[in-house]
C-alpha positions as CSV (number, residue, x, y, z in Angstrom):
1,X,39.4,-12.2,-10.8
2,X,39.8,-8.1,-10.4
3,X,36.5,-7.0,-10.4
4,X,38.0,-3.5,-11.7
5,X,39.4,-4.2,-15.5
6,X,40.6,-6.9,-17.4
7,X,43.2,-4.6,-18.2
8,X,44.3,-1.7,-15.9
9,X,42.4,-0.5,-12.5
10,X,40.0,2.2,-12.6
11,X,40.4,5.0,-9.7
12,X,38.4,4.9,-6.9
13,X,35.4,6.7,-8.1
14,X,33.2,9.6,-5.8
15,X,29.8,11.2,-5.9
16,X,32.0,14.5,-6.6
17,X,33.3,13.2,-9.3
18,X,29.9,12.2,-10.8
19,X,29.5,15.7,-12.3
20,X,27.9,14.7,-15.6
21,X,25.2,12.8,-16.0
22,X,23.6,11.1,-18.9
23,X,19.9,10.4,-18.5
24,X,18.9,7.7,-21.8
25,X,15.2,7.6,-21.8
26,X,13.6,10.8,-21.5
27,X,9.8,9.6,-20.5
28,X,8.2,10.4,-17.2
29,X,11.1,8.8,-14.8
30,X,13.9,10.0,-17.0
31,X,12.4,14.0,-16.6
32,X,11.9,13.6,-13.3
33,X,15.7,11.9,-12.6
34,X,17.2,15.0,-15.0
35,X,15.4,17.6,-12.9
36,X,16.7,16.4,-9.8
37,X,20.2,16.3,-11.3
38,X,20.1,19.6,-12.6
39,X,19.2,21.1,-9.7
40,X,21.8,18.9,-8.0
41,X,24.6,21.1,-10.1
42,X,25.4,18.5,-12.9
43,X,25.4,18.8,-15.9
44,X,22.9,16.7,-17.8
45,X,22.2,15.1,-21.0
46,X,18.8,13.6,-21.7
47,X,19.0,10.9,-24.7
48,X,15.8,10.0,-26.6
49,X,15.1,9.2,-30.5
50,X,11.8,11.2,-30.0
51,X,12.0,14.9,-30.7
52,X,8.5,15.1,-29.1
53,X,9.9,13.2,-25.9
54,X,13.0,15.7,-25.8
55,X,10.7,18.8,-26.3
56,X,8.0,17.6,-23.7
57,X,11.3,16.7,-21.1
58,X,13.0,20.1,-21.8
59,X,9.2,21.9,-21.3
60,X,8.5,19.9,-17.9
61,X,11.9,21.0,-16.4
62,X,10.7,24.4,-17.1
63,X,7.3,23.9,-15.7
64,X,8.5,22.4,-12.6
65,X,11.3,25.0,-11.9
66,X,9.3,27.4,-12.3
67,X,6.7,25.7,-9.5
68,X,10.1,25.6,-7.3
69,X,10.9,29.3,-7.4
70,X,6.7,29.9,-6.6
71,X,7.0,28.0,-3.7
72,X,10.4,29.7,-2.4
73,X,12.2,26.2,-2.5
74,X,15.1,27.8,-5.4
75,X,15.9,31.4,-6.4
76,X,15.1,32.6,-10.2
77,X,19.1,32.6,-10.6
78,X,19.1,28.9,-9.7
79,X,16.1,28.0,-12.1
80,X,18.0,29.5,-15.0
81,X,21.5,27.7,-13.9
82,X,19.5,24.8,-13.8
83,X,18.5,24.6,-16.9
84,X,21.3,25.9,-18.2
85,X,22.8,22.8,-17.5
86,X,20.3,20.7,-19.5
87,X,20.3,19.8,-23.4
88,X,18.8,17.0,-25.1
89,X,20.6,14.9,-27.8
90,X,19.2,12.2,-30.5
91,X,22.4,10.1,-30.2
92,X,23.9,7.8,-27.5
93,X,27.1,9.1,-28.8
94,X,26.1,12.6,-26.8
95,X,27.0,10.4,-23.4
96,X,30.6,9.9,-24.4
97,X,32.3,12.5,-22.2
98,X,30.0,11.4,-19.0
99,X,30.6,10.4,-15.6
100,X,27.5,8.3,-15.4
101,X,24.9,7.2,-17.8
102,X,21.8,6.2,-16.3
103,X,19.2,4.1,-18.9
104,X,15.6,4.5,-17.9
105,X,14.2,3.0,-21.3
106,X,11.3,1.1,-21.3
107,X,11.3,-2.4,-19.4
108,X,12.2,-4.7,-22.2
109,X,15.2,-6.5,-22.0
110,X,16.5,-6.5,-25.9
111,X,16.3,-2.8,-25.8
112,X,18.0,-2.0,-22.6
113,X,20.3,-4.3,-23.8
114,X,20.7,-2.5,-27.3
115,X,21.5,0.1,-25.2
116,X,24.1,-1.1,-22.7
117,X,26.2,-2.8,-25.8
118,X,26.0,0.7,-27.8
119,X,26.8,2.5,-24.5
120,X,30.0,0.0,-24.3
121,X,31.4,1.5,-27.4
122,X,31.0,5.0,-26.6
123,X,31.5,5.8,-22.7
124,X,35.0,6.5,-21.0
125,X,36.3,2.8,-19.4
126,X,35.7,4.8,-16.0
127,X,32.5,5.8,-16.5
128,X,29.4,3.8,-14.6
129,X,26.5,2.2,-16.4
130,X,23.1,2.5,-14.2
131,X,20.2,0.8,-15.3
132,X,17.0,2.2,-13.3
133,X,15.0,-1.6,-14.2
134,X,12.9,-2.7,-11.4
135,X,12.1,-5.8,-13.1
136,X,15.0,-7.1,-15.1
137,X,18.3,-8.8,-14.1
138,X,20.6,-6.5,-13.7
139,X,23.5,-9.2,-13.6
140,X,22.1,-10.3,-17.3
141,X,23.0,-6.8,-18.4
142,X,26.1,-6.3,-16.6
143,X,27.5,-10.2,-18.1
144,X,26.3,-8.7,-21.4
145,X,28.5,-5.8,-21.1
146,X,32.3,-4.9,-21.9
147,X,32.7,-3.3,-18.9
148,X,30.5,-5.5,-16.0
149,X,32.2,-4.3,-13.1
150,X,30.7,-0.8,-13.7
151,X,27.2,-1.4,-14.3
152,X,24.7,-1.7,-11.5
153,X,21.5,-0.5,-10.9
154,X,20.0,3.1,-9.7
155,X,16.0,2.5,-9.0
156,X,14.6,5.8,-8.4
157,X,10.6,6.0,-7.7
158,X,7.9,7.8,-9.4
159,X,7.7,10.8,-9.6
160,X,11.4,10.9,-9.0
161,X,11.9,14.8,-7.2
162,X,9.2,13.9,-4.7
163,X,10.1,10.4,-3.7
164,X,13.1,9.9,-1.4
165,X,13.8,6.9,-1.7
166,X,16.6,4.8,-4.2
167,X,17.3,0.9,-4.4
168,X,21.1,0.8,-5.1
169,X,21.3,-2.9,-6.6
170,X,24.4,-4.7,-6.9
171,X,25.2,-7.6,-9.4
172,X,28.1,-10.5,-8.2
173,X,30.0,-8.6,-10.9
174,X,29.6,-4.9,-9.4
175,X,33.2,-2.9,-8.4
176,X,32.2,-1.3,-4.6
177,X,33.5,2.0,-5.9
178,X,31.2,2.3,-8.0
179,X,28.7,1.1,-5.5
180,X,29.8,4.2,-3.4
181,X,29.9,6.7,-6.2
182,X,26.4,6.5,-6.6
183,X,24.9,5.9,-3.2
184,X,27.2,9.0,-2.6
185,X,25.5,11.0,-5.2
186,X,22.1,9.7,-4.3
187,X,22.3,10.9,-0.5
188,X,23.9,14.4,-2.3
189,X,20.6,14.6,-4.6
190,X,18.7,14.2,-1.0
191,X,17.6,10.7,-1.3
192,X,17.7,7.8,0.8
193,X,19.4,4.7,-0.2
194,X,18.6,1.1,0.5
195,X,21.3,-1.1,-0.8
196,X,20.2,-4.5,-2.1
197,X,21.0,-7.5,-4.2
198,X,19.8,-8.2,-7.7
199,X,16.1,-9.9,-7.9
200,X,13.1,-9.2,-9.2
201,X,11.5,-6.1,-7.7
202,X,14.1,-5.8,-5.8
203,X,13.1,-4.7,-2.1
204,X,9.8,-1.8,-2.6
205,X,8.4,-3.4,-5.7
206,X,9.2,-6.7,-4.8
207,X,6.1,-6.2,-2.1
208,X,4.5,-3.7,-3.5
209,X,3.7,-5.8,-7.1
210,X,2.2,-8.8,-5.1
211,X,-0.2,-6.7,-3.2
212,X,-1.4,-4.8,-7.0
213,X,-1.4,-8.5,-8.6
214,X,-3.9,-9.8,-5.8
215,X,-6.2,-6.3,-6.2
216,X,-6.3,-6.7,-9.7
217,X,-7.4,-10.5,-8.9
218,X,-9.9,-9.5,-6.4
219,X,-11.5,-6.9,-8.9
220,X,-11.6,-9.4,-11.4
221,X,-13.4,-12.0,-9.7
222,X,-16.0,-9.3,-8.7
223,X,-15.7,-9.6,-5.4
224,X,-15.5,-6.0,-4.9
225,X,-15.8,-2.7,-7.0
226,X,-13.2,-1.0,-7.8
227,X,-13.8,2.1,-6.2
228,X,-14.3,-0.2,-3.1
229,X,-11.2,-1.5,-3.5
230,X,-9.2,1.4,-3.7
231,X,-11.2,3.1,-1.3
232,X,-10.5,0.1,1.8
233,X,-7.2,0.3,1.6
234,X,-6.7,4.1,1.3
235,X,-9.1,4.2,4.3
236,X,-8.3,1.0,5.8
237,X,-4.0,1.4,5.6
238,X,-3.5,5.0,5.0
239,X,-2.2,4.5,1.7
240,X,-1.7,7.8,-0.8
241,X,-3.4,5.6,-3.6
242,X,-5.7,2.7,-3.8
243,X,-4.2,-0.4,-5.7
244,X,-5.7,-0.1,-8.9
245,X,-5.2,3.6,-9.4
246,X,-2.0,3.0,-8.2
247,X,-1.8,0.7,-11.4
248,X,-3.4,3.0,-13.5
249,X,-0.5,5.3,-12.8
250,X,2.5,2.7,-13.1
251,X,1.5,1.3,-16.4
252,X,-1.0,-1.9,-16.6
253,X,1.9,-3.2,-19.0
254,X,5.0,-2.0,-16.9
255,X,3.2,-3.7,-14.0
256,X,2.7,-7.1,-16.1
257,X,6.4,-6.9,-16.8
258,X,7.3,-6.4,-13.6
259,X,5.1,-9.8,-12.0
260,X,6.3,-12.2,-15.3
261,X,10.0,-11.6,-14.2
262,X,9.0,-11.6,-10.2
263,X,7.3,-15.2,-11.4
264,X,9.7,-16.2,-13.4
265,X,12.1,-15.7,-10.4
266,X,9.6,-17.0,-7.6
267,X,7.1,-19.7,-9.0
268,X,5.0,-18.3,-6.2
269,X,1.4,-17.8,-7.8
270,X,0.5,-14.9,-6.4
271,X,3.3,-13.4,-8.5
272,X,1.5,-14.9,-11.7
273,X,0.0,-12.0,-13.3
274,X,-3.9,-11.9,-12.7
275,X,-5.7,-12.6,-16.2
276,X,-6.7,-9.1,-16.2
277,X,-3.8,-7.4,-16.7
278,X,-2.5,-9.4,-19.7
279,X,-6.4,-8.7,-21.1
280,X,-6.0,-4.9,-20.5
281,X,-2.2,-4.5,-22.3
282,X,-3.2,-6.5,-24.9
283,X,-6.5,-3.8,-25.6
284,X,-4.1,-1.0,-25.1
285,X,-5.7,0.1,-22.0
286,X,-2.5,0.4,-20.1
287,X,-3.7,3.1,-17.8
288,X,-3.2,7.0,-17.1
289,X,-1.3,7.3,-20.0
290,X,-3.9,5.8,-22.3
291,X,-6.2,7.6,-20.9
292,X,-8.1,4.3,-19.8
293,X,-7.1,1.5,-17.5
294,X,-9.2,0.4,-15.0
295,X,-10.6,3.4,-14.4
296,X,-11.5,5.9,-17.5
297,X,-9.7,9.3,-17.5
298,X,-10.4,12.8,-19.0
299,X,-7.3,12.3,-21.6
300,X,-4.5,10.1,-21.8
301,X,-1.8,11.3,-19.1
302,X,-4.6,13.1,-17.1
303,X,-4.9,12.4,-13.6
304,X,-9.2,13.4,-14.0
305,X,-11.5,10.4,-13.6
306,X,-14.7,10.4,-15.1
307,X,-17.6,8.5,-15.2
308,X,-17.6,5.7,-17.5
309,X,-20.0,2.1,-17.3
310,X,-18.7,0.8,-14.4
311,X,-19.2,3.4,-12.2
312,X,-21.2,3.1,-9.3
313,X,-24.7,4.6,-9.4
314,X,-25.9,5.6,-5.6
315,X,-28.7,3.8,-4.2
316,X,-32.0,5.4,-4.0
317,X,-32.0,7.3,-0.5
318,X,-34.2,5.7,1.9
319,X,-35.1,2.8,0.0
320,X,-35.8,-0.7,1.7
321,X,-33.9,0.6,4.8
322,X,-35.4,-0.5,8.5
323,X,-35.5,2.6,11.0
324,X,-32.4,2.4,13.5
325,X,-32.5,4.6,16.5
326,X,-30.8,2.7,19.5
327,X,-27.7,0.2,19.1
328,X,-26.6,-2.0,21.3
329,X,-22.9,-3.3,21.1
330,X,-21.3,-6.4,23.2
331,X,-18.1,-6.2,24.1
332,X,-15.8,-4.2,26.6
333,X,-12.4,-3.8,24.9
334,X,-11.3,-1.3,22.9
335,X,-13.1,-2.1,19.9
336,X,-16.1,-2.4,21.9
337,X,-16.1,0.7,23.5
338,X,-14.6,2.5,20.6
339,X,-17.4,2.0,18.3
340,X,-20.0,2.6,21.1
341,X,-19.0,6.1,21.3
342,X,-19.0,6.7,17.3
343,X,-22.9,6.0,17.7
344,X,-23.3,8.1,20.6
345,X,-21.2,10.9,19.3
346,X,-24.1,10.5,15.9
347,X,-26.9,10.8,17.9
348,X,-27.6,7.3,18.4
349,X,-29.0,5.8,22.2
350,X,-26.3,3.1,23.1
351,X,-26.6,0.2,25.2
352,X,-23.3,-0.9,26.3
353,X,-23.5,-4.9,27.6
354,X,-20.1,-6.6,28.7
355,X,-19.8,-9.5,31.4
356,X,-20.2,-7.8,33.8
357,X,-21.4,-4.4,35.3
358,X,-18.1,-3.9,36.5
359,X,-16.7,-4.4,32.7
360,X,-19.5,-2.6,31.2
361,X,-18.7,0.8,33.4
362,X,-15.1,0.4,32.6
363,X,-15.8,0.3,29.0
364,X,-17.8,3.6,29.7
365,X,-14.9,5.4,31.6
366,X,-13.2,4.2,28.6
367,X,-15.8,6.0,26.5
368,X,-15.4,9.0,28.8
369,X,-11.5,9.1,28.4
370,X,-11.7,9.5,24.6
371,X,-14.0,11.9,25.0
372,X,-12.1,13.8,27.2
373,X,-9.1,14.5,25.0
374,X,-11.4,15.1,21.7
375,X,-12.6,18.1,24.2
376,X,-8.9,19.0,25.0
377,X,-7.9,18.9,21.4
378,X,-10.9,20.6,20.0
379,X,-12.6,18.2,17.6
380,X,-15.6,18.6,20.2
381,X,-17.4,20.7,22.5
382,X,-17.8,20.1,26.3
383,X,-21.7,20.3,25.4
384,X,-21.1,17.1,22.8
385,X,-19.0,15.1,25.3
386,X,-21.6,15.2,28.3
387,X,-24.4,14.5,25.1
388,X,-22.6,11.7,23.9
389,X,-21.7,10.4,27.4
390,X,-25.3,10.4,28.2
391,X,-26.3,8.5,25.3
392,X,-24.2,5.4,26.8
393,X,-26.5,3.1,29.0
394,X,-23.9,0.3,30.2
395,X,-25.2,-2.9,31.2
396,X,-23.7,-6.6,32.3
397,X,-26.3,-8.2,30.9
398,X,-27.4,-9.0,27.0
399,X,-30.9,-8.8,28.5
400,X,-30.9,-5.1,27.6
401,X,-30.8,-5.4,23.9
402,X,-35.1,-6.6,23.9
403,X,-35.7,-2.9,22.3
404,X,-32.6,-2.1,20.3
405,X,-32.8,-1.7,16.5
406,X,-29.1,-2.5,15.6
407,X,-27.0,-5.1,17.7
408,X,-23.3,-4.8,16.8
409,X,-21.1,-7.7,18.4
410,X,-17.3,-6.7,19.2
411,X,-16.5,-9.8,21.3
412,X,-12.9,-11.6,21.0
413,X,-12.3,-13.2,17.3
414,X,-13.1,-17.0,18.4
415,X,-15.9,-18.6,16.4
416,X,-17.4,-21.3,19.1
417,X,-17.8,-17.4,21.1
418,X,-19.3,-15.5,18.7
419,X,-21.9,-18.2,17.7
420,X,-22.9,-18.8,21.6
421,X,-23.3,-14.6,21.3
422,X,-25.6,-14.8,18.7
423,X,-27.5,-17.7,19.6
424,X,-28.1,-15.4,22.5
425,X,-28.7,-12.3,20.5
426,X,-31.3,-14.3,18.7
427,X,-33.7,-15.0,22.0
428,X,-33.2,-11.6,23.4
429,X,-33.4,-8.9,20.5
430,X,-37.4,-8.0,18.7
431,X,-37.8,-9.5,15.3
432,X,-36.5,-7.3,12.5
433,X,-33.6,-6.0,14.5
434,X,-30.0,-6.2,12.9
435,X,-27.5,-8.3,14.1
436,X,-23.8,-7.6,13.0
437,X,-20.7,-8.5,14.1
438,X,-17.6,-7.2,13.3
439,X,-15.4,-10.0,12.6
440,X,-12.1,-9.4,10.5
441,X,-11.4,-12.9,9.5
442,X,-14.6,-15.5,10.6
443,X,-17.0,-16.4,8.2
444,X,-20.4,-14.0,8.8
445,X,-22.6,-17.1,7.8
446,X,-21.6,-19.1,10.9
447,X,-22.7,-16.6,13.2
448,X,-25.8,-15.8,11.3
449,X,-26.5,-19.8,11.0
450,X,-26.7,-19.8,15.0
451,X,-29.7,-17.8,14.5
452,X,-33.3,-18.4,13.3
453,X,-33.2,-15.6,11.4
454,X,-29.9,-15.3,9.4
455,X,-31.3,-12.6,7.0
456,X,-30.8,-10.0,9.3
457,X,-27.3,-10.7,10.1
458,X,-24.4,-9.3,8.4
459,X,-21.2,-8.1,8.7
460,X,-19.4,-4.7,10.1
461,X,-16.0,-4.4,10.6
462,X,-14.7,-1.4,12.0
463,X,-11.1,-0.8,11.7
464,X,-8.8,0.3,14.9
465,X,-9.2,3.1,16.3
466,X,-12.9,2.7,15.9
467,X,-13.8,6.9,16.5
468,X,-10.8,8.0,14.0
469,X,-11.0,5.5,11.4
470,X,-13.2,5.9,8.7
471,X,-14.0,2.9,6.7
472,X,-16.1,0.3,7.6
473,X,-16.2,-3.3,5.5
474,X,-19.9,-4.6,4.9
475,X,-20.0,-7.7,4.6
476,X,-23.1,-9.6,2.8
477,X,-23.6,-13.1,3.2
478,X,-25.5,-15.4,0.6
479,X,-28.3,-15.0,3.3
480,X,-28.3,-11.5,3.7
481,X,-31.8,-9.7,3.1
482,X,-31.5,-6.7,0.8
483,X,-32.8,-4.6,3.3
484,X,-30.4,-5.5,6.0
485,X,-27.6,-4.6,4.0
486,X,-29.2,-1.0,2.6
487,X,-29.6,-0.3,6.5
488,X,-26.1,-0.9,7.4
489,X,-25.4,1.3,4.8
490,X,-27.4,4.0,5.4
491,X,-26.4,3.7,9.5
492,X,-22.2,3.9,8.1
493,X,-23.1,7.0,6.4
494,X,-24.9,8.6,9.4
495,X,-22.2,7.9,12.2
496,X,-19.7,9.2,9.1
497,X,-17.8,6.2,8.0
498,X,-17.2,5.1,4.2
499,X,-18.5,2.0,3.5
500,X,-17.7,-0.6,1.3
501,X,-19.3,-3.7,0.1
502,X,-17.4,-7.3,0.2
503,X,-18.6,-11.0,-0.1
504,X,-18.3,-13.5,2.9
505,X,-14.6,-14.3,2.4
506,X,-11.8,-14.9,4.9
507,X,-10.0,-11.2,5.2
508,X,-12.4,-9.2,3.3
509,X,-11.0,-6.3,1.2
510,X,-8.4,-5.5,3.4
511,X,-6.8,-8.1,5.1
512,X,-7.0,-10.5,2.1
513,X,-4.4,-7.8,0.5
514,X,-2.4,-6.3,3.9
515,X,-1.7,-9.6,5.1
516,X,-0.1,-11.6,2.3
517,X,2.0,-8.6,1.4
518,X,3.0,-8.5,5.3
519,X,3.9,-12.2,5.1
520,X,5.8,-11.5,1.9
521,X,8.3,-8.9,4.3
522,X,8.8,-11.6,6.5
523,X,10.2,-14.1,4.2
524,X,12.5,-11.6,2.6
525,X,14.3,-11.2,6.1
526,X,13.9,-14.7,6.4
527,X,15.7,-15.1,3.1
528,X,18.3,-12.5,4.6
529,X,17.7,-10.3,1.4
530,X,17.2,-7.4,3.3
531,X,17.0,-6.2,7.1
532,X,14.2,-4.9,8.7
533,X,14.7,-1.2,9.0
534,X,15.5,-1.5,4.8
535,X,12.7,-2.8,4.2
536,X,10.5,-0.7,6.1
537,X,12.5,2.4,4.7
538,X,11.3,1.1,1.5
539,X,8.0,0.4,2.3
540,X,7.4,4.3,3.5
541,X,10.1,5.8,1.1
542,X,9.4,4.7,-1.7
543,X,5.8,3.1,-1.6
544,X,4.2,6.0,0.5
545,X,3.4,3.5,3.4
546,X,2.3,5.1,6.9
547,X,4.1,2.6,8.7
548,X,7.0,0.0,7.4
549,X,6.0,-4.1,7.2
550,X,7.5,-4.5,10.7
551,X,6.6,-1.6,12.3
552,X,2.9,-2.5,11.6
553,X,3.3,-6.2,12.9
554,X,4.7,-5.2,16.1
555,X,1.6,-3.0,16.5
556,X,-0.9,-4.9,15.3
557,X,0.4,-8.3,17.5
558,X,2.4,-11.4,15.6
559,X,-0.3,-13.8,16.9
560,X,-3.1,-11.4,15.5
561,X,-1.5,-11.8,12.3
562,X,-0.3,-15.2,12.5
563,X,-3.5,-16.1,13.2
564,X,-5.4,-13.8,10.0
565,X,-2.8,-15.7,8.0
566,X,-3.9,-19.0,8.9
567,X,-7.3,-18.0,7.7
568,X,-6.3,-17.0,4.6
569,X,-4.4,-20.1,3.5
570,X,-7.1,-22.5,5.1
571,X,-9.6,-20.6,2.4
572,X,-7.8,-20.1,-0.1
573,X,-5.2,-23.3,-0.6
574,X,-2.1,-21.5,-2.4
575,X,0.9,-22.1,-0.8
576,X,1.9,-18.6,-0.9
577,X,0.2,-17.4,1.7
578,X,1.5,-20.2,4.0
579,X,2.6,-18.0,6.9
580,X,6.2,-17.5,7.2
581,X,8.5,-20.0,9.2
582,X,9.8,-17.2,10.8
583,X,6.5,-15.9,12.1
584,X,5.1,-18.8,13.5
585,X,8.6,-19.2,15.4
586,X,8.7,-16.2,17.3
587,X,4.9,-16.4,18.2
588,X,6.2,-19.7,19.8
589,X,8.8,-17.8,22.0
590,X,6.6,-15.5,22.9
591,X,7.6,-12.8,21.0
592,X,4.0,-11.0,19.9
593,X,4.9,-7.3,19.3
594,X,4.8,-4.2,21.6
595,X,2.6,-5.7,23.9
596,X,4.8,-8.0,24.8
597,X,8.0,-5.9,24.6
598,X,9.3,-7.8,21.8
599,X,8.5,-9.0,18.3
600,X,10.3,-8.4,15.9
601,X,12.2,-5.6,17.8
602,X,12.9,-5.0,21.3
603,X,10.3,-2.1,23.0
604,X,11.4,0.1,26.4
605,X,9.1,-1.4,28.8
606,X,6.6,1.2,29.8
């Protein structure tokens, strides 16, 4: 069959001969895909039945020019040409001239479908039909239309001048001209493209809607707060926006949308919109733009939180906490030594105990390397290093921990070791001393239970690298005393680390959320949906990321994560979050990341 026309060919279309643009849908997305347009050099038509919505479009194309020429990115003359080339219309019949229409109505499928069939009547036969879904089948709408060889669809990302990235999405049905045209005139516009097939979510939201489902679960089974939340994984991943502000933002009922066709197309539960969601549409608290979501806002669209019920009161200072002046930390790694010398840079007297002297020195030279280059690069003074360095007592032996008030174990992640440790932290440290360990994925009651005293044992874990990361996961078990956990609390905020609170549960905040979504990435290349470098272009594009899905496995080792994810299916049973087949095989060969020069890419030896 000629994928062109059922009756004559249509020329090979270009992005240069996309030079007028209808934009249907003139909400947040549509604005922001007009602007970029306009400032492109094409003319553009922005479609909505609201007055208010064409007024509010044509007012933020102003305000944002205007913010352009401030900042010396456009001249005054180019403002004005700009928008020049925009005018609004009430009618679809305003699009009948253009090159390319591209519908950004909301996500319900009768409507964008209204759309497509009145846009079939209208358009030029050449013309292409873009819908910016990121939920719905875009082969559904193309089948539905007169003219299925020209429709595909253009997902740009919120807000749409900023973010560089654009999912070009093909149906079985799509011409590749038309394909071209538009990944053309995306890379013209400045934008990156990622080129995918047409599912659910496609590559970014695909991953990104999983991970927002299982916050909005984790909130709603109180294991955490939600400022907690949001705050571990900004902290924790280096993410612009914690997961439930992120949803705020998106739309509580866009993002339900979204997960009931990912389900649909998946069956995979962690797709299956958490409860929560559905309960917060329902009530109209669909986020930012309702001015309540699951956090409260000033007024609907503001970006202002305020205070509302569930907000966090802070603890009383000094209340119930035990008095912690020396620290003793086992271990010699990284880890180890890394969060020995946040304590000493805070003032704190540090025992260091490893194996061995030997071990326990090199840790310290370790100690003194970082040091050195926070001297070199100015974050401290020469006075501070020698202060800090001084503070550091090393020591192979655990027999050095009889006086210290806080005993932090950083010892390898293997349970059968870290009980024997604190069976042996339990005969050597003075009653009322704190014992933590900072586990990622064991359960904190096992190693308290090898004590006799499992009230003051709880959980720290410091995140990698220990001196520049700044979140800390505290981890109360059913055991924990009150007071233990206040101390903890108080000690974060003194060495300068935000804390938040979690329950005993394989993963914590952070992990229970990175790793599934990591896992997810895996199975997508092992669907061969998309490659590796598209989908960690994606994930930093067009979800803000630091580091793509792959990227951060290689770092972080294969058999590290392989081994979190284990965890997390053992305790939680859903077969979603069996690890991929694909992960476990190249574990198997050997292939564990950068430290071994390969994982899932190659690395130059060093």
């Amino acid at each position: 069959m000629d994928r062109t026309s059922a009756s004559e060919p249509s020329p090979p279309r270009t992005a240069s001969s996309l030079r007028t643009v209808a934009v249907i849908g003139l909400g947040t997305m549509g604005t922001g895909i007009a602007e970029v347009l306009a400032l492109s050099g094409r003319d553009v038509i922005g479609v909505d039945i609201s007055d208010a919505a064409a007024l509010r479009a044509g007012a933020a194309l102003e305000a944002a020019t205007a913010r352009a020429v401030e900042r010396g990115r456009i001249t005054e003359a180019d403002r004005r040409a700009a928008l020049a080339r925009f005018r609004t219309a009430r009618d679809l019949s305003a699009a009948a001239d253009t090159d390319l229409v591209i519908e950004v109505v909301p996500e319900d499928y009768d409507l964008k479908h209204e759309v497509f069939t009145a846009l079939d009547a209208v358009v030029r036969p050449e013309a292409i039909l873009a819908t910016g879904t990121n939920a719905l089948s875009v082969t559904r709408l193309a089948a539905d239309s007169a003219r299925p060889e020209r429709v595909l669809g253009l997902h740009f990302f919120n807000p749409a001048p900023a973010m560089k990235l654009v999912e070009v999405v093909s149906s079985v049905l799509t011409a590749p001209d038309a394909v071209g045209a538009v990944t053309a005139l995306a890379h013209e516009l400045g934008k990156e493209t990622v080129a995918v097939g047409d599912r659910p979510g496609f590559v970014a939201d695909g991953l990104l809607f999983g991970y927002l489902n299982q916050a909005a679960a984790m909130y709603e089974a109180r294991y955490a707060t939600r400022e907690d939340i949001d705050a571990a994984m900004r902290l924790g991943c280096g993410l612009p926006m914690g997961p439930l502000a992120l949803l705020d933002l998106i739309g509580i009922d866009t993002a339900r949308t979204v997960l009931e066709a990912m389900y649909a197309a998946s069956h995979d539960r962690l797709h299956a919109p958490a409860p929560v969601l559905g309960q917060l549409a329902a009530a109209g608290l669909t986020g930012r733009k309702a001015g309540r979501g699951f956090y409260t806002y000033r007024a609907p669209g503001s970006a202002a939180v305020v205070e509302d019920a569930r907000t966090p009161r802070p603890a009383e200072e000094g209340a119930g906490v035990r008095e912690v002046r020396s620290v003793g930390v086992a271990g010699s790694g990284t880890m180890a030594s890394g969060i020995a010398e946040v304590f000493a840079k805070a003032g704190y007297r540090v025992v260091l105990a490893a194996r061995s002297p030997e071990k326990a020195e090199a840790a310290k030279a370790r100690i003194a390397r970082s040091l050195a280059r926070s001297v070199d690069k100015g974050r401290l003074t020469a006075a501070q290093r020698d202060a800090a360095l001084a503070a550091v007592t090393p020591s192979g032996t655990l027999d050095a921990f009889a006086e210290v008030d806080l005993a932090v174990e950083a010892v390898a992640e293997d349970l059968d070791v870290k009980r024997q440790l604190f069976a042996t932290l339990d005969k050597v440290c003075r009653p009322g001393a704190v014992l933590a360990t900072t586990t990622s994925s064991l359960p904190v009651v096992a190693c308290a239970r090898a004590t006799s005293r499992p009230q003051d044992v709880v959980g720290m874990h410091f995140f990698n690298p220990a001196p520049a990361m700044k979140l800390v996961e505290v981890v109360r078990t059913v055991l924990t005393a009150d007071e233990v956990h206040a101390t903890v609390r108080a000690v974060c905020g003194r060495i300068g680390k935000h804390a938040v609170d979690c329950g005993d549960r394989a993963g914590f905040i952070v992990n229970a959320l990175l790793f599934p979504y990591l896992n997810n990435a895996v199975k997508m290349v092992q669907e061969h949906y998309a490659s590796l470098d598209e989908i960690d272009a994606a994930m930093k594009l067009g979800g803000g990321y630091p580091m793509g899905p792959f990227e951060l496995l290689d770092v972080v080792g294969l058999d590290v994560s392989l081994a979190i994810e284990r965890v997390l299916h053992r305790e939680f049973r859903d077969p979603g979050l069996a690890p991929a087949p694909l992960l476990e095989h190249l574990v198997a060969a050997g292939c564990l990341g950068r430290k071994t020069g390969r994982g899932f890419r190659e690395y130059a030896k060093s």
